[in-house]
N, C-alpha and C positions, 0 to 999 in steps of 0.2 A: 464260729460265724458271728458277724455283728450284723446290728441294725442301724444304718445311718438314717437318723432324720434332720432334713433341715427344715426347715421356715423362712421365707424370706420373702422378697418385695415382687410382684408382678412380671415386671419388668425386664428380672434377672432370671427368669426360667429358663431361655433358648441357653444362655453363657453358662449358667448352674449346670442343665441335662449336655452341653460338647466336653464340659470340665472334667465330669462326673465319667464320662464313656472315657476320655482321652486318659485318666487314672487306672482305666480297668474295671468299673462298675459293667454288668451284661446286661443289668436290668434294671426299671424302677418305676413305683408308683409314683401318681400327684394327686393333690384335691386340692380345691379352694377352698380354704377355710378363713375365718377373723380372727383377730387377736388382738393382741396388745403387750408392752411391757412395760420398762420402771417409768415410761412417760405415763402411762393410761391410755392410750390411741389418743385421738380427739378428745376434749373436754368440753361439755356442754353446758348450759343450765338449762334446771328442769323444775316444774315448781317444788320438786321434791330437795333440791338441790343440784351441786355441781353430780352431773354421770360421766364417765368412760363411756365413749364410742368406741367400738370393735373396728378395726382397719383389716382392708381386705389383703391376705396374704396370700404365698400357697405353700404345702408342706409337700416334701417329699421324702419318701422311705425307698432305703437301699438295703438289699441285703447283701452281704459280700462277703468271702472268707477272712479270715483273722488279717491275714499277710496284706491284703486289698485296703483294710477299713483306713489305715493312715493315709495311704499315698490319696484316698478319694476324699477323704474328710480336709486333709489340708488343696486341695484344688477345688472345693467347693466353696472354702472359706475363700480361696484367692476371687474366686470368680464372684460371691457377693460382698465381698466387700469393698465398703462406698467413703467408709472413715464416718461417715453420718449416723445420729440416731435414729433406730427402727431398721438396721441393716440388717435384723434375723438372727438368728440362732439353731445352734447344729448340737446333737446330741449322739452319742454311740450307745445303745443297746448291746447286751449279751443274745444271743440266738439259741434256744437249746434242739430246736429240731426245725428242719425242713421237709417239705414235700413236694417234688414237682409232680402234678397229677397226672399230667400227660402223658410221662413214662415210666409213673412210679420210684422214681429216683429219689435219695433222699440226702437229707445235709448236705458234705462236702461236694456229693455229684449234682445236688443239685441249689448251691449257690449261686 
């Protein structure tokens, strides 16, 4: 099993979560979180000097079996990508166990 997380622009959630389902994903989280990358987010001054502002993102985690993780990592990439910088970034994780609580099922039954 993999872990897919993206990150990406606000914006692009609704198109990221039909992408993500129309690949095969069943499930998935999201949170708003901040970030930044090789720009810094925003650039301020401060009297301390120039800071990084955090820009607001949202990250989402996928779990999925082996066979699942390409077809939805490359349809998430299609759906945020903008050609612009700050378009986000998608990572695969290894998965070593599952648990679905509900019915006690675990890993592959319960990807």
């Amino acid at each position: 099993m993999k872990l897919i997380t993206a990150v990406l622009k606000p914006g692009q959630f609704e198109e990221v979560v039909q992408a993500a389902v129309r690949a095969g994903a069943r499930g998935l989280t999201a949170a708003e979180v901040r970030g930044f990358g090789h720009q810094y987010g925003h650039m301020e001054d401060t009297p301390e000097g120039r800071a990084a502002i955090l820009i607001p993102k949202l990250r989402v985690d996928i779990v999925v079996r082996d066979e699942t993780a390409e077809p939805v990592v490359g349809a998430i990439a299609k759906a945020m990508n903008t050609g612009t910088i700050g378009g986000g970034k998608i990572w695969v994780s290894d998965v070593e166990s599952v648990l679905r609580v509900r019915t006690g099922e675990r890993d592959r039954d319960a990807a």
